[in-house]
C-alpha positions, 0 to 999 in steps of 0.5 A: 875483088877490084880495090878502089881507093878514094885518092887515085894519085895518092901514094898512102895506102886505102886505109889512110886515103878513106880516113883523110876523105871521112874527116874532109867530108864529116862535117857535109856528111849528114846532110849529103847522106839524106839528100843522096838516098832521099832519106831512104837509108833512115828506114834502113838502119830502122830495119837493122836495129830491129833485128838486133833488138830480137837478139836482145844484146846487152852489148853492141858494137857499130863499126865504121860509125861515121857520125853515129847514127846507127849508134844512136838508134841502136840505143832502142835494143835496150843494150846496156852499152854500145860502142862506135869504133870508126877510123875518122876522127873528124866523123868521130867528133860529129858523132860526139857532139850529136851523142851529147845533144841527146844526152846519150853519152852514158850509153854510147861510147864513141872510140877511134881504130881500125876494124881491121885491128880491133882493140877488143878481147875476143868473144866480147860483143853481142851484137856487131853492126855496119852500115856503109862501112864493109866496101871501105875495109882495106881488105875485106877478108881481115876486118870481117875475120876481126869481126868474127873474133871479137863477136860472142858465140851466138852473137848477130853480126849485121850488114847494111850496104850498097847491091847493085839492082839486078831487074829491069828498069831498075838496074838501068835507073840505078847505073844511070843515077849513081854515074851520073846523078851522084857525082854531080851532087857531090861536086855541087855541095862537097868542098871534096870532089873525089869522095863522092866518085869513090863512093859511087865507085867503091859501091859499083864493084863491091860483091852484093847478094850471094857473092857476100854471102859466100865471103862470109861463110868462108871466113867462117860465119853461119846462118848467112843470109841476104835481104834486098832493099828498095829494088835493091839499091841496098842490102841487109845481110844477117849472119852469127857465130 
């Protein structure tokens, strides 16, 4: 897999350079996200919360929370506790400050670290989530290899991220707006040019579909599966331990 790093003249390491870019764009990030999507990506994480309330977690941990808006939703599990873990903490701090407006700090707990070494027990959560966070691991295969350890017996690990549509117009319609479209948006209302060509980038050679799917099985979760969205621009991915 080609590793895209946000900051191509930068000798930090992708880790460092996607912390740097989430706390250059945290505040814009929000507003952005649902004028990039056309607010499709609320229906999304909509549909991710609904298969974690089916496990009935009591437990939860988002990781790559970003500003915490699948975190906040994730509250409707009726999970007694959920944990936002992100490598930003200008996003971090976003998230904080709409957690408190929805007086949900007693529910959500919102921590700075690094999916690829969690400091969490093994075996402690019922329920691990990422939204438009896996394509932003340094190495794939670690973080989802923490995930693992840190995911109960039985627990639900779910996935939302980019897919490339593979039917036509859509494929051609996708490639066009993502190439094109995208980027000037993100040079239009960004004070970061680069993030947003790295988002589209990053999402453009990330493995999709099957590809993922086997990924996940070979670091050793079960019950994989892949679910396409919205003529599949994006995909929810389900797996256990």
């Amino acid at each position: 897999m080609t590793k895209v790093k946000p900051y191509k003249n930068s000798e930090l390491g992708k880790k460092e350079q996607v912390a740097n870019m989430f706390d250059n764009i945290s505040k814009e990030y929000d507003g952005l996200n649902r004028v990039i999507s056309f607010g499709i990506d609320v229906k999304w994480r909509k549909k991710v919360v609904k298969i974690v309330t089916s496990h009935k977690p009591g437990n939860v941990l988002d990781i790559a929370t970003g500003t915490g808006d699948l975190a906040i939703n994730l509250v409707k599990t009726g999970a007694s506790k959920i944990v936002g873990l992100d490598i930003s903490q200008g996003m971090l701090d976003v998230g904080k400050q709409k957690i408190s407006k929805r007086q949900l700090s007693d529910s959500i707990d919102m921590i700075l670290g690094d999916s690829e070494n969690m400091p969490f027990e093994d075996h402690t959560f019922d329920a691990i989530t990422v939204a438009f966070g896996v394509r932003n691991f340094e190495t794939l295969e670690k973080g989802l290899k923490e995930i693992l350890r840190v995911l109960k017996p039985g627990g639900v690990f779910v996935i939302l991220e980019t897919s490339v549509p593979t039917k036509t117009p859509y494929k051609q319609g996708y490639r066009f707006y993502t190439k094109n479209i995208l980027p000037m948006i993100g040079k239009l209302f960004s004070k970061d040019r680069l993030a947003y060509s790295y988002l589209c980038e990053s999402a453009s050679v990330f493995p999709y579909g099957e590809a993922l799917n086997n990924i996940l099985r070979e670091i050793g979760f079960i019950n994989v599966e892949d679910n396409p969205q919205t003529f599949g621009v994006a995909t929810i991915y389900t797996a256990s331990k």
